[in-house]
PAZABA-811032 format. One record per residue: residue in three letters; z negated, x, y negated of N, C-alpha, C, O in turn. Coordinates in steps of 0.001 Angstrom, whole numbers, padded with zeros to 6 digits, always signed. Last residue first. Layout:
BEGIN
AlaZXYZXYZXYZXY...
END
This chain:
BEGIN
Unk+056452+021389-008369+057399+021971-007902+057812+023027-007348+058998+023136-007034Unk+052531+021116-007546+053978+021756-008424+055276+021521-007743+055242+021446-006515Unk+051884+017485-005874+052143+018900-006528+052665+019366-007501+053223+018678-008356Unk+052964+016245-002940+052553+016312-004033+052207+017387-004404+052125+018336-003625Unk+055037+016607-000972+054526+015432-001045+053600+015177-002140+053351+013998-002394Unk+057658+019187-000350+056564+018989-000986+056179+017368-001463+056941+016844-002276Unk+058572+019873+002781+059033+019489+001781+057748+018786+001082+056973+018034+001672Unk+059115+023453+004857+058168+022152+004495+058860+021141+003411+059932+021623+003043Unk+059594+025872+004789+060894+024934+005387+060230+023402+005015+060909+022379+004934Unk+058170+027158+003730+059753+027446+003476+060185+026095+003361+060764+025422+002508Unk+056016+026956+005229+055607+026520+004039+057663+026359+003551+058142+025326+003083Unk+056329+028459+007553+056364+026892+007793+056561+026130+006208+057100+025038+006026Unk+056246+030797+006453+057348+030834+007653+057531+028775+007498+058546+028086+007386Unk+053803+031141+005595+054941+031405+004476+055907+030682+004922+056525+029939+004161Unk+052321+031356+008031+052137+030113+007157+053370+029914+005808+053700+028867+005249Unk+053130+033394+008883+053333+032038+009785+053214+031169+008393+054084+030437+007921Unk+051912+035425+007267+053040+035067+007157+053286+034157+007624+053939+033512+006803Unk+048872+034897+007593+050235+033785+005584+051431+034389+006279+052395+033760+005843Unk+048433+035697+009553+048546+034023+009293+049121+033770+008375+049788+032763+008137Unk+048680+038199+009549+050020+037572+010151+049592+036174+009817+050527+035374+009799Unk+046557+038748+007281+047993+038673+007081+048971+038152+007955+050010+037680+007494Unk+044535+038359+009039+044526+037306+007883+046314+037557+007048+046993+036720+006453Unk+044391+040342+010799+044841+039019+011451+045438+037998+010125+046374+037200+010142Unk+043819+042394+008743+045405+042229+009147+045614+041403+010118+046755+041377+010580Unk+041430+041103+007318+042615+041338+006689+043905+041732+007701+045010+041317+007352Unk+038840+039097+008571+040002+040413+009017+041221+040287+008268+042027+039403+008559Unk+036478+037003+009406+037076+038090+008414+037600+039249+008856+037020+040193+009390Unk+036644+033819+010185+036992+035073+011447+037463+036089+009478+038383+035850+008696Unk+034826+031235+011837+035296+031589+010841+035645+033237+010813+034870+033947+011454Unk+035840+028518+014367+035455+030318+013676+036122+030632+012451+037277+030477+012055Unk+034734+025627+014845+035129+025979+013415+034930+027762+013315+034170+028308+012515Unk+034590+022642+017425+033961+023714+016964+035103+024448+015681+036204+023915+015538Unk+036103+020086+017689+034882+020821+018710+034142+022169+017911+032945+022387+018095Unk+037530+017440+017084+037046+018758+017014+035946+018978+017617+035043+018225+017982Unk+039647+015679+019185+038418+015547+018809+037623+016925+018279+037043+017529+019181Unk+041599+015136+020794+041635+014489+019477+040674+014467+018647+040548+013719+017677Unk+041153+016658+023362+042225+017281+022254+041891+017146+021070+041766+018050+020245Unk+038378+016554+025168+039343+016019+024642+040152+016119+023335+039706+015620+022302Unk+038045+019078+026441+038428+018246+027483+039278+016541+026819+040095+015777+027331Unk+038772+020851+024782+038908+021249+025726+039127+019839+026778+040026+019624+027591Unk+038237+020321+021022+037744+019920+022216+038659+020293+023424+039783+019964+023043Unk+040020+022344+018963+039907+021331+019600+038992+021013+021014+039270+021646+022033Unk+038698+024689+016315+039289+024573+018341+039204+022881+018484+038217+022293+018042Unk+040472+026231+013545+039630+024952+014067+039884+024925+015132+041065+025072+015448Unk+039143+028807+012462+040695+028454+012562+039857+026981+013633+038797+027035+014256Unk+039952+030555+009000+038794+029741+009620+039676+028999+010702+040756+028539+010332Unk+039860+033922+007330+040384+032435+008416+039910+032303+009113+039387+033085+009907Unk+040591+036048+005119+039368+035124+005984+040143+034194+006076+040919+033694+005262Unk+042344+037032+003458+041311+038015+004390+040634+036936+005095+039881+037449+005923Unk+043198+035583+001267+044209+036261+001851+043583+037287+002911+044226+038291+003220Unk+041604+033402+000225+042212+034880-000526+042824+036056+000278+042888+037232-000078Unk+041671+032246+003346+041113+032104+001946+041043+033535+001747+040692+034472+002464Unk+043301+029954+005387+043415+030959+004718+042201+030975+003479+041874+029985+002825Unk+042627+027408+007975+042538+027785+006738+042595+029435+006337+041896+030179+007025Unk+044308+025432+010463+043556+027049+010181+043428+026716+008424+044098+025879+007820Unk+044750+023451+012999+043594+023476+011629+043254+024845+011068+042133+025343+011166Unk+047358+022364+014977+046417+023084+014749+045875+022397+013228+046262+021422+012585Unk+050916+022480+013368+050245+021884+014822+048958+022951+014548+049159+024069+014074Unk+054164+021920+012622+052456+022285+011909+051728+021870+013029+052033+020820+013595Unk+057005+020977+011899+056297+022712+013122+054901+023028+012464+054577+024085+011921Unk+057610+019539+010211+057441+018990+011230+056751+020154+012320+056111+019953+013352Unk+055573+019437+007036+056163+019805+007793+056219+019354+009212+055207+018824+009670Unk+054648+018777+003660+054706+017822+005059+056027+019398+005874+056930+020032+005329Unk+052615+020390+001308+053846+019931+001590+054005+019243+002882+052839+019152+003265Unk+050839+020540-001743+051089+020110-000767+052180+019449-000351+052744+018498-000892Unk+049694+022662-004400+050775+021664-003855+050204+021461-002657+049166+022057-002369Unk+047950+023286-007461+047978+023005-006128+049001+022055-005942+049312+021094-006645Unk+048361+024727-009885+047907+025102-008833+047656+024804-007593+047268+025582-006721Unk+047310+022177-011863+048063+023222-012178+047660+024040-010595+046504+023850-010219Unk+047563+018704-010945+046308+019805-010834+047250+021292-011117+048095+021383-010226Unk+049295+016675-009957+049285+017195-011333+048477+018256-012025+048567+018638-013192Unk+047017+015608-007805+047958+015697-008094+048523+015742-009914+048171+014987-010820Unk+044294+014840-007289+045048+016259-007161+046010+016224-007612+046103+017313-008178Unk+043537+011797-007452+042779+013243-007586+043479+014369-007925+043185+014889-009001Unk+045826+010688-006253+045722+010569-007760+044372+011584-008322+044307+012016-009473Unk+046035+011457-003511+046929+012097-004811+046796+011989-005969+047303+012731-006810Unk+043975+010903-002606+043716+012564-002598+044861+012467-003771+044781+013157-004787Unk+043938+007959-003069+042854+008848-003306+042873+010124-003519+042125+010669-004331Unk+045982+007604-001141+046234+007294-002544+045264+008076-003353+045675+008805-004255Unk+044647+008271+001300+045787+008906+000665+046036+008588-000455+046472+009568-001060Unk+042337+006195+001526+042505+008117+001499+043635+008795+000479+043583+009467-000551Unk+044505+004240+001346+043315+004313+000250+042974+005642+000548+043376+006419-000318Unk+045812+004108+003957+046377+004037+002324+045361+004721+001480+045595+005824+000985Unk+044335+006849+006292+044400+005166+005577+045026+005633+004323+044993+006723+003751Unk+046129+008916+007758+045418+009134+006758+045341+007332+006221+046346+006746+005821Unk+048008+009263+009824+046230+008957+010550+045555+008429+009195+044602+007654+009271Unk+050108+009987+008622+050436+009149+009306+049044+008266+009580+048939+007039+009572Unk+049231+012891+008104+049711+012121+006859+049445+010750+008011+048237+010593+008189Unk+049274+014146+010384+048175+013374+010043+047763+012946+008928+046620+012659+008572Unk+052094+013634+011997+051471+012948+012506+049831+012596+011172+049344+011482+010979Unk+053339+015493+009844+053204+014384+009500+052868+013104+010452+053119+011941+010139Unk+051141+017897+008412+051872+017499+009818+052114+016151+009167+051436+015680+008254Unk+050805+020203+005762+050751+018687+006793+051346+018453+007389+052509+018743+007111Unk+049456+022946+003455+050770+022313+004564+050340+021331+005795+049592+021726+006688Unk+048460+023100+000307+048143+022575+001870+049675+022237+002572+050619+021517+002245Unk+047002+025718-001284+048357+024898-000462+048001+023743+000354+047012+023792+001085Unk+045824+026250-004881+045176+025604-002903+046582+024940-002778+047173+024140-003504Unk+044309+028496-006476+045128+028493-005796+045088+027829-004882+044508+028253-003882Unk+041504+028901-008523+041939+029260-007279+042714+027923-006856+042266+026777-006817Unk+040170+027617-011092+041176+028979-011294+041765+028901-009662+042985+028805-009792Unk+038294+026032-011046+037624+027398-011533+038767+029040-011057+038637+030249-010860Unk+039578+023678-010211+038706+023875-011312+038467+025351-012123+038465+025641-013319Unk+040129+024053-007659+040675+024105-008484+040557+024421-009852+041233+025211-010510Unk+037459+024222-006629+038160+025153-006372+039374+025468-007545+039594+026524-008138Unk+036719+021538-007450+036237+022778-007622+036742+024292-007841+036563+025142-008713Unk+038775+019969-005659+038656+020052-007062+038184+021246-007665+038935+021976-008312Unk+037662+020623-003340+039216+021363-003435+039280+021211-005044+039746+022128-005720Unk+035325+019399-003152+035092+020820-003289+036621+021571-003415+036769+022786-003553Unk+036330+016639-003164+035270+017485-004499+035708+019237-004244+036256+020016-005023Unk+037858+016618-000807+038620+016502-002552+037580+017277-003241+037800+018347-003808Unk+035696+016890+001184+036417+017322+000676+037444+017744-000422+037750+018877-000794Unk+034378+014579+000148+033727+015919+000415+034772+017018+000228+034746+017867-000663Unk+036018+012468+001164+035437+012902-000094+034610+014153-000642+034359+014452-001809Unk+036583+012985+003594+037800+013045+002835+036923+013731+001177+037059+014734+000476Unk+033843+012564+004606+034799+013980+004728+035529+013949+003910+035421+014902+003138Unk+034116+009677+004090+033083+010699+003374+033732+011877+003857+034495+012177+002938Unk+036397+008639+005359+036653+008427+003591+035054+009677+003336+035077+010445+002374Unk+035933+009311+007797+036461+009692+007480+036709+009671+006152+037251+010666+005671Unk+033397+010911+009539+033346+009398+008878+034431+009899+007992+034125+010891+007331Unk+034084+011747+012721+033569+012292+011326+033603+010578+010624+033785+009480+011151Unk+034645+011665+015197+033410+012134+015298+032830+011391+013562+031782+010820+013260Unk+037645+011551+015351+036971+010466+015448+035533+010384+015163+035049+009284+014898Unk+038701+014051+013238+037993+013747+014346+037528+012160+014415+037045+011657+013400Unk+042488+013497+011729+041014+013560+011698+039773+013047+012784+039768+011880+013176Unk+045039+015034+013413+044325+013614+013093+042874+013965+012837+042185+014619+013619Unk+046686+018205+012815+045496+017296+013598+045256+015946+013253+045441+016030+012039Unk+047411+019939+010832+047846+019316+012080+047726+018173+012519+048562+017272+012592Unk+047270+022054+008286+046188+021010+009066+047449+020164+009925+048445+019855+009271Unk+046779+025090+006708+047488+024470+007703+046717+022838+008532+045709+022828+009239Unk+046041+026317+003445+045411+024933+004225+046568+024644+005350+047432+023880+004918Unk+044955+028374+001177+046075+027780+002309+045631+027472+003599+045069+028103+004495Unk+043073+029314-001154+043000+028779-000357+044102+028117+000131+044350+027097-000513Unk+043029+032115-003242+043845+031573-002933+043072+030386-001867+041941+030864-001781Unk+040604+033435-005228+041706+033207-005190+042484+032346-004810+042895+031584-005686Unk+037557+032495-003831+038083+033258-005272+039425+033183-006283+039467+032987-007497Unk+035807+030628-002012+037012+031284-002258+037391+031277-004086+037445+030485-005027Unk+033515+029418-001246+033270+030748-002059+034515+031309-002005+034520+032538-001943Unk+034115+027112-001242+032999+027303-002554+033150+028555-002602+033017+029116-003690Unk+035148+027203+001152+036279+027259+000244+035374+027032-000981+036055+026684-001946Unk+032812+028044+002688+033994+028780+002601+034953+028396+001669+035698+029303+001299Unk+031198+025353+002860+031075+026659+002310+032001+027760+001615+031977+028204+000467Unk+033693+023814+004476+033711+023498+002418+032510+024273+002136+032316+024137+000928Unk+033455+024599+006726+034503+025108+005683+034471+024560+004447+035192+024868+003498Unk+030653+024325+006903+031202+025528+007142+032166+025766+006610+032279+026816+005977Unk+030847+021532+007578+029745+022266+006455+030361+023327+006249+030772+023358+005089Unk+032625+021493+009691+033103+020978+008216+031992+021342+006979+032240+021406+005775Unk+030985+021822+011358+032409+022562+011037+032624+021734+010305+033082+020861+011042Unk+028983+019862+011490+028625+021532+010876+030016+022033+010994+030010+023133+010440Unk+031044+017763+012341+030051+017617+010960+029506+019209+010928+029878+019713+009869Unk+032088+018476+015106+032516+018042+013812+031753+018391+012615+032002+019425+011996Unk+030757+021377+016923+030800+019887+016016+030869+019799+015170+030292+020412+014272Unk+029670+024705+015848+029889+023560+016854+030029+022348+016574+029210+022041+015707Unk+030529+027473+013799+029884+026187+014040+030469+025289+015114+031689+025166+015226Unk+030383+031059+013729+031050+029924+013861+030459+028579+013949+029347+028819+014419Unk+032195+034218+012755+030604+032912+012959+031859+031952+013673+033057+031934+013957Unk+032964+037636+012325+033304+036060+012533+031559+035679+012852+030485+036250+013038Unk+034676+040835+011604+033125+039549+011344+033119+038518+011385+033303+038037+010267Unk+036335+042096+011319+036107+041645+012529+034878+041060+012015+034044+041156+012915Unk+035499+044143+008064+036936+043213+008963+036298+043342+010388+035788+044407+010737Unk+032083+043435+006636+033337+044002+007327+034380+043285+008497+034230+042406+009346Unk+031910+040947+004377+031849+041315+005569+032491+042561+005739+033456+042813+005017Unk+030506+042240+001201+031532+041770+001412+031669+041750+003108+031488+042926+003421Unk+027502+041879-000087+028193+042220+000396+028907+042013+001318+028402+041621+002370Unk+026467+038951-002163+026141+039731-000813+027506+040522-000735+028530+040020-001199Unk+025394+039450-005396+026608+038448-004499+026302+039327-003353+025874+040456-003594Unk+022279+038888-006783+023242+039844-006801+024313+038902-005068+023959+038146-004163Unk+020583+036973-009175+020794+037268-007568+021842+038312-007334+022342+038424-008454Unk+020228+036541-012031+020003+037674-011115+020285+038123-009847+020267+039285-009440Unk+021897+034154-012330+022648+035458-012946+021911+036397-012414+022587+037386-012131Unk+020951+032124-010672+022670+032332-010293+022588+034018-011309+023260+034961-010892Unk+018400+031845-011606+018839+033159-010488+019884+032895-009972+020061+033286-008819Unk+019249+031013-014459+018356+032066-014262+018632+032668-012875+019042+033827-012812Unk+019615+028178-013007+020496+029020-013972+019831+030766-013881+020237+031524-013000Unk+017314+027560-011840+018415+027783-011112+019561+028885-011748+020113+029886-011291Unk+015392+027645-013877+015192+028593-013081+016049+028427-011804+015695+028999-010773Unk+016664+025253-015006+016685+026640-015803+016268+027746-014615+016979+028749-014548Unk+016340+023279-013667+017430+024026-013938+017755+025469-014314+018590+026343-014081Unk+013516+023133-013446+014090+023674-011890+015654+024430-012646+016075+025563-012416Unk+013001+022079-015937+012465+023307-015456+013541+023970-014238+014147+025042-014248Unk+014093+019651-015587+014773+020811-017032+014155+021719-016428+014987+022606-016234Unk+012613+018430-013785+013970+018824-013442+014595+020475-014353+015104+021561-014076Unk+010402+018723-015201+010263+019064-013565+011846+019533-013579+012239+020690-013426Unk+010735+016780-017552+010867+018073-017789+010459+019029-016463+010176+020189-016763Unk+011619+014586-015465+012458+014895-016860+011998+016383-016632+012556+017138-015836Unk+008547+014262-014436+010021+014257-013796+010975+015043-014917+010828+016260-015026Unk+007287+013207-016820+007044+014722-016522+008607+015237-015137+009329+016233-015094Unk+008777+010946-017346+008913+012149-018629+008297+013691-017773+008670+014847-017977Unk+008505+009285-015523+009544+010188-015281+009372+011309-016653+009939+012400-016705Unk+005307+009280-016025+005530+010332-014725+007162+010338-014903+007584+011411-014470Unk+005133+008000-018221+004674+009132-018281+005419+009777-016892+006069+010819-016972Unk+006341+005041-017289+006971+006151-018552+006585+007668-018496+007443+008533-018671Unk+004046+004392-015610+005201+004741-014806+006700+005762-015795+007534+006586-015420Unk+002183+003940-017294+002249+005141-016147+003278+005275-015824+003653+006438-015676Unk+003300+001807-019056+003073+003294-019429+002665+004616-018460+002762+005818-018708Unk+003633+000135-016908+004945+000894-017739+004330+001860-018339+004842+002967-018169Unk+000794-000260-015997+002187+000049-015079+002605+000500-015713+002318+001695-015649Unk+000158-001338-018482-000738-000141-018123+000241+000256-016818+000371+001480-016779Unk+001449-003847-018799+001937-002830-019497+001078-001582-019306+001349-000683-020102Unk+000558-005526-016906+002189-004910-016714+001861-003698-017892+002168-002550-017570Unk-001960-005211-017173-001862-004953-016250-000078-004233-016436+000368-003104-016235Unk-003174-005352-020591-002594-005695-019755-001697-005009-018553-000758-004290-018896Unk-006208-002525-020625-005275-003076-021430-004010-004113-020221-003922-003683-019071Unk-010028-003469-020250-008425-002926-020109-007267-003683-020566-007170-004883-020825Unk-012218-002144-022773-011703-003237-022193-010227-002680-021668-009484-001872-022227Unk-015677-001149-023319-014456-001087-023128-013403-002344-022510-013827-003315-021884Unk-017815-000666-025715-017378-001454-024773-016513-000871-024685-016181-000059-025549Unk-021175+000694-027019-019825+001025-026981-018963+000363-025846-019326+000810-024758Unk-024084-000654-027466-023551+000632-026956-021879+000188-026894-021681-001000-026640Unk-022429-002009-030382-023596-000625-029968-024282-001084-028626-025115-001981-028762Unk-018854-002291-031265-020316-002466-030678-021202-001392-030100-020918-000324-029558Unk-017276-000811-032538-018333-001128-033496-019612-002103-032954-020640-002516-033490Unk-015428+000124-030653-016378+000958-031432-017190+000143-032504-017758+000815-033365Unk-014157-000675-028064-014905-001133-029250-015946-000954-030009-017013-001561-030097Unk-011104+000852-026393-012736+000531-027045-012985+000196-027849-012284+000505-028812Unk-008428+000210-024019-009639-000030-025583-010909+000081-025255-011607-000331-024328Unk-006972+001396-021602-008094+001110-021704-007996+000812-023702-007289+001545-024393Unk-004445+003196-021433-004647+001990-020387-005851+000898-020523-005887-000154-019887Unk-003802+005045-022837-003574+003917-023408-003681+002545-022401-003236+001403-022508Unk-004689+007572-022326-003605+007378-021488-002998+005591-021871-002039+005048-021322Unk-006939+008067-023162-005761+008615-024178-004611+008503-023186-003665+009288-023236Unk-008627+005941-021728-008279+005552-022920-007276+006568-023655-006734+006144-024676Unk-008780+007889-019386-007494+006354-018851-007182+006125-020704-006036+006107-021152Unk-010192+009454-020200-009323+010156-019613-008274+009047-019833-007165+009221-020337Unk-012557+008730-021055-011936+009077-022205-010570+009365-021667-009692+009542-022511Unk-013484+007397-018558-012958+006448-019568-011932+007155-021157-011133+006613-021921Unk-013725+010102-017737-013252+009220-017228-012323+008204-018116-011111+008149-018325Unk-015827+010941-018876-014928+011494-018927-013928+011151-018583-012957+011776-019009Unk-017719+008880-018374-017695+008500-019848-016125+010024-019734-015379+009972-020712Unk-018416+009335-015870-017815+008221-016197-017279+008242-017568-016311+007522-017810Unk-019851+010765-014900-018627+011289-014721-017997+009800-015260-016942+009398-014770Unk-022563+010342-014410-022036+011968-015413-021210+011819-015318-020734+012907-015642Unk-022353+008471-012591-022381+007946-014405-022324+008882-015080-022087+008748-016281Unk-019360+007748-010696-020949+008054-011073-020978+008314-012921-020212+008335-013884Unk-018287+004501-009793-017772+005991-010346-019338+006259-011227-020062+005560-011936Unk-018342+001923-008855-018798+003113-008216-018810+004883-009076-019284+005986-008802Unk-017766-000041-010898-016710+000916-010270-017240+001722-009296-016356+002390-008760Unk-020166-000655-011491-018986-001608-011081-018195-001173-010464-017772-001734-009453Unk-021771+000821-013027-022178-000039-011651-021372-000814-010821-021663-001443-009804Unk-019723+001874-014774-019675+002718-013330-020716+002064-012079-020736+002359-010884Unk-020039-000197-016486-018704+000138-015518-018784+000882-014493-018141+000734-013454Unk-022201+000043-017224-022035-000801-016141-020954-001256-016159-020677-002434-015935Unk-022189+002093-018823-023436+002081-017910-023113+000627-016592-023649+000394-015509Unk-019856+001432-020717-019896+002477-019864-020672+002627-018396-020229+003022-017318Unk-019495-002053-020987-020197-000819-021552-020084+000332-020291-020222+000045-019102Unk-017066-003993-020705-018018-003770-020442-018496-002184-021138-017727-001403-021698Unk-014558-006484-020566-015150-005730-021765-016623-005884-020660-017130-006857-020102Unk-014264-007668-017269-013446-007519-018562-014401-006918-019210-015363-006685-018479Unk-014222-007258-014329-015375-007709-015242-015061-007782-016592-016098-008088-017180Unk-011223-006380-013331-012529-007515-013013-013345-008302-013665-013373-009532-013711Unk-010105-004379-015026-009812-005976-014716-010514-007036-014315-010513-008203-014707Unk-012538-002997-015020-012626-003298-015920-011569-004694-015753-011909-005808-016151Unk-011948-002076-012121-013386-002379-012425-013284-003336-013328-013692-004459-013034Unk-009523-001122-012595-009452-001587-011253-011224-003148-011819-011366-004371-011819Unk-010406+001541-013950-009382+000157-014537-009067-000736-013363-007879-001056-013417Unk-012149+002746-012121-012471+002405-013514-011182+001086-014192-011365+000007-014756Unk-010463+003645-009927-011811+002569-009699-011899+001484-011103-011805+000264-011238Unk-008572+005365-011152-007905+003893-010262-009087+003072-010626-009021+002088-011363Unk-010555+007667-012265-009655+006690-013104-009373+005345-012599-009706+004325-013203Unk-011293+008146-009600-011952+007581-010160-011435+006569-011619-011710+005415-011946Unk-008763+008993-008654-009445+008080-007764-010391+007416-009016-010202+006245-009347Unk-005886+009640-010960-007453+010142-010047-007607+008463-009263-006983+007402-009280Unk-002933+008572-011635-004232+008282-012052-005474+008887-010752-005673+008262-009711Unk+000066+008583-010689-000567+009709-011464-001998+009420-011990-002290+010150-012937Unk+000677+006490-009518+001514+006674-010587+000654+007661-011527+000557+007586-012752Unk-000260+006466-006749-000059+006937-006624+001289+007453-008045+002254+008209-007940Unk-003225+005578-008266-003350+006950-008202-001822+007288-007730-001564+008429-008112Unk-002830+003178-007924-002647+003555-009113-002366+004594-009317-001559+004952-010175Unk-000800+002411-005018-001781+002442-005623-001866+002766-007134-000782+002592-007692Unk+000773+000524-002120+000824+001141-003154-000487+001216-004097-001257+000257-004060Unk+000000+000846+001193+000000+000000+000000+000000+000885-001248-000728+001873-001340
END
């Protein structure tokens, strides 16, 4: 059950305006007969909820009353205070995000033969929209395949566009060459989706070819990611190596140059 304390008020604070709804205008000495809240600790108390505007006093009775203030509006003012400290929680975190994007230092570069890899759909696809966050230059996109049955396909899709936007965004280069079995898989609304996103984007085309078969990705011309199909069933990804080697990573742009030729462009530069 929800509480007072849990919109930023102590236990004893909760008691004390909890008390005072009850018994309305009372004196210190028997608010805390009311509240439980002990009596060295009461009058710190009451000063605590009253600069929190939850409480009045009535200073011109002797001994000194208090009264609480309406219920909805002792809510809204707790509940005002905690996003304002939210608010400046966040402004904080930013800044000390900002702050260690510029100290962290960038990891060193793999050496050639350094591969990973992920299992199933959904972490192979974490994996390559890592990889194309941290492409620099170029990203060339061979895709084949029908999208996994595994995946949810308008959220991948969308996941994807963002981070090809990105990419775009910040200068790097993105092909994509398509089969036109998985133009074919792609719902209207996907597809209408990726072109009115991308399309007209300085830097990125995409073309349809009929000799495209597979899921590899290129990035800046040294790393490829190359997608395995399930073994027992084809239509279904299975796993995502991601493989750093500059002279495997060259025979792939050439294949990929080889298909890109003959391709015909579906959106894009000219």
């Amino acid at each position: 059950m929800a509480d007072l304390t849990d919109l930023g008020l102590t236990e004893y604070e909760s008691r004390a305006y909890r008390a005072l709804l009850e018994v309305g205008p009372a004196t210190a000495r028997d608010l805390s007969d009311a509240s439980d809240v002990p009596m060295g600790r009461i009058y710190d108390v009451l000063g605590s909820v009253e600069s929190r505007q939850l409480v009045r006093s009535q200073t011109a009775s002797r001994p000194k009353k208090y009264v609480a203030v309406d219920p909805d509006t002792a809510v809204e003012r707790l509940l005002g205070d905690r996003k304002r400290e939210l608010e400046a929680k966040a402004e904080q975190y930013e800044s000390v995000a900002s702050s260690l994007r510029r100290d962290l230092e960038s990891p060193p570069e793999p050496e050639a033969g350094f591969w990973t890899a992920e299992v199933g759909a959904a972490d192979s696809l974490d994996l390559l929209l890592e990889r194309i966050d941290a492409a620099e230059e170029t990203v060339h996109v061979v895709s084949g395949a029908p999208a996994a049955p595994s995946l949810d396909l308008r959220a991948a899709s969308n996941r994807i566009s963002e981070r090809v936007l990105a990419a775009l965004e910040r200068g790097v280069t993105v092909r994509a060459l398509l089969s036109p079995n998985l133009l074919a898989s792609l719902p209207a609304t996907v597809s209408d989706q990726y072109t009115a996103a991308l399309d007209g984007y300085r830097g990125f085309e995409a073309r349809v070819g009929d000799a495209v078969y597979g899921d590899v990705t290129l990035l800046d011309g040294a790393e490829v990611c190359v997608g395995l199909p399930n073994p027992i069933d084809p239509d279904e990804a299975f796993a995502l190596v991601d493989l750093t080697d500059p002279e495997f990573a060259a025979q792939v742009q050439t294949e990929f140059e080889r298909g890109w030729a003959d391709a015909e462009r579906v959106v894009g530069e000219a």
